[in-house]
C-alpha positions as CSV (number, residue, x, y, z in Angstrom):
1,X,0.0,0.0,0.0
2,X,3.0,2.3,1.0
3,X,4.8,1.6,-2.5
4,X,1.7,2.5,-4.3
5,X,1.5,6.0,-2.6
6,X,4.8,6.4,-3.7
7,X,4.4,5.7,-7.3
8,X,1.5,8.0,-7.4
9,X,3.4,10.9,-6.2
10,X,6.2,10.3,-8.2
11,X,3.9,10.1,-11.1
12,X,2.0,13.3,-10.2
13,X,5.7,15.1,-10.0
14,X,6.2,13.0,-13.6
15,X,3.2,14.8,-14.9
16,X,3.9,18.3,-13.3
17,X,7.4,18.1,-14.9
18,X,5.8,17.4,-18.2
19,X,3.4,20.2,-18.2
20,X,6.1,23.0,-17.3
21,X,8.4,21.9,-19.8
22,X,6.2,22.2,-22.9
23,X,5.1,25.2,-21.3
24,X,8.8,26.1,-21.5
25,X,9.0,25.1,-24.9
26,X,6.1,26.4,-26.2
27,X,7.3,30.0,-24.7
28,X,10.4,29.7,-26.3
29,X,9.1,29.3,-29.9
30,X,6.6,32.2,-29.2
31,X,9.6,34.2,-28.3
32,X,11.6,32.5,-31.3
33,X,8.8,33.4,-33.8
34,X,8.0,37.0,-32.7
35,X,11.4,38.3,-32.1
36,X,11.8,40.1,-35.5
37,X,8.7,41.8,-34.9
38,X,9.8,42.6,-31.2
39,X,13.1,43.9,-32.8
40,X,11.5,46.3,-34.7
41,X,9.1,47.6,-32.1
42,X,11.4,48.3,-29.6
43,X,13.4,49.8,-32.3
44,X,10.5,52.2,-33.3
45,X,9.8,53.1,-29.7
46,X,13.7,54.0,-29.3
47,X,13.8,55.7,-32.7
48,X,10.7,58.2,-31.3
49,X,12.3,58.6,-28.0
């Protein structure tokens, strides 16, 4: 009974792991993907300044 409380905490930790890393990489590409608009935003803004 003790092992199988065990294994279902590890495999709720498994999951949690999971979900923050595709979080992780799903940011990543957003960033990876928008960064030549970004670039020329903050370039604007600066230009105006």
């Amino acid at each position: 009974m003790l092992l199988l409380l065990r294994r279902e905490e590890g495999q709720g930790l498994a999951e949690y792991a999971l979900i923050l890393s595709l979080i992780a990489i799903l940011a990543v590409t957003a960033l990876f993907l928008m960064s030549g608009k970004l670039d020329t935003l903050l370039s604007t803004i600066g230009n105006k300044l």
